[in-house]
N, C-alpha and C positions, 0 to 999 in steps of 0.2 A: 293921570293916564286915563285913558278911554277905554271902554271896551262892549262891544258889539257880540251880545250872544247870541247864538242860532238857537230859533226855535221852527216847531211845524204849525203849518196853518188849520188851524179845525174849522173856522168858521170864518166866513166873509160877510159884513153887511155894512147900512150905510146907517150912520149917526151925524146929526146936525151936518145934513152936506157933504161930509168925509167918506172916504172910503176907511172900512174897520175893521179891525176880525180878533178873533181868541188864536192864541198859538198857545204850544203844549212845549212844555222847558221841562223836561223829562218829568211830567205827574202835574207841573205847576201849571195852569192855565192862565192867561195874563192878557187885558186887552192892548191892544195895539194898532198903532192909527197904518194903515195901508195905502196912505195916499199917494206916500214916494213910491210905489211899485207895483203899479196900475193892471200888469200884466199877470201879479202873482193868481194863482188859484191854491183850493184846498187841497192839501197832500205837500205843495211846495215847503219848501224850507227858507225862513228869512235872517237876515241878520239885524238884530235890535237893539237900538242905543236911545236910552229915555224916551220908550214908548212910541218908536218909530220906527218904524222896518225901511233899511238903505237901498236894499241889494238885497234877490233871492239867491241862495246857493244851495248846487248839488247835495243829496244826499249824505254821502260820501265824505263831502269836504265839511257838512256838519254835523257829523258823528266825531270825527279827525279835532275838530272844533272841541268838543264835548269833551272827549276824552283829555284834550291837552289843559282845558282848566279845570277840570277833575283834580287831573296831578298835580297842581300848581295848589288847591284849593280855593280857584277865583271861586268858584259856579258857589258855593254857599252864602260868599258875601254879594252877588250879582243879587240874591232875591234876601236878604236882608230884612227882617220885618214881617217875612211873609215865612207860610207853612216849611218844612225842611223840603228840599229837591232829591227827590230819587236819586242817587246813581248809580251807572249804568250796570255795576256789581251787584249792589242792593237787587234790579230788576232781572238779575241772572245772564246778562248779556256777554258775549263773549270777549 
C-alpha cells in the first residue's frame, strides 16, 4: 500500500536545480523535493509520498488527513527511524 501524508510548507528553496523545501509533519521537519508542485508557497499544505510532494491540499482536508491516521496508527510508522510525531492530542488540539 501507498501512502501520501500531508504535511505544511516552512520553507521553500532551490538545491542542485530542484525546487525544495522543509514541511512540518506535526513537530517533524523533513526535506522534501517541490518540484511536482511548482505553484506551492509557504503556509500551503502538500501531500508526500518518498520525499515528493504530488498535490497541495486545503487545510482542512489535511488536518481530516492527520487525524484519520492517527486512528488508524499509520502516522508513527509513516516516520519510522526518525524522532516520535506529535499528535494532535499530545499538542492539545481539539
Amino acid at each position: 500500500m501507498c501512502l501520501a501524508v500531508p504535511g505544511q510548507i516552512v520553507e521553500i528553496y532551490e538545491e542542485g536545480g530542484l525546487r525544495m523545501g522543509k514541511l512540518d509533519f506535526g513537530g517533524t521537519i523533513r526535506r522534501v523535493c517541490l518540484q511536482y508542485v511548482p505553484t506551492a508557497t509557504v503556509g500551503q499544505y502538500a501531500l508526500i509520498h518518498v520525499g515528493f510532494a504530488l498535490a497541495t491540499i486545503e487545510e482542512e482536508d489535511a488536518a481530516r488527513t492527520l487525524a484519520l491516521l492517527e486512528s488508524l496508527g499509520e502516522i508513527e510508522g509513516a516516520f519510522s527511524g526518525s524522532e516520535s510525531v506529535t499528535t494532535a492530542a499530545q499538542r492539545g488540539a481539539p
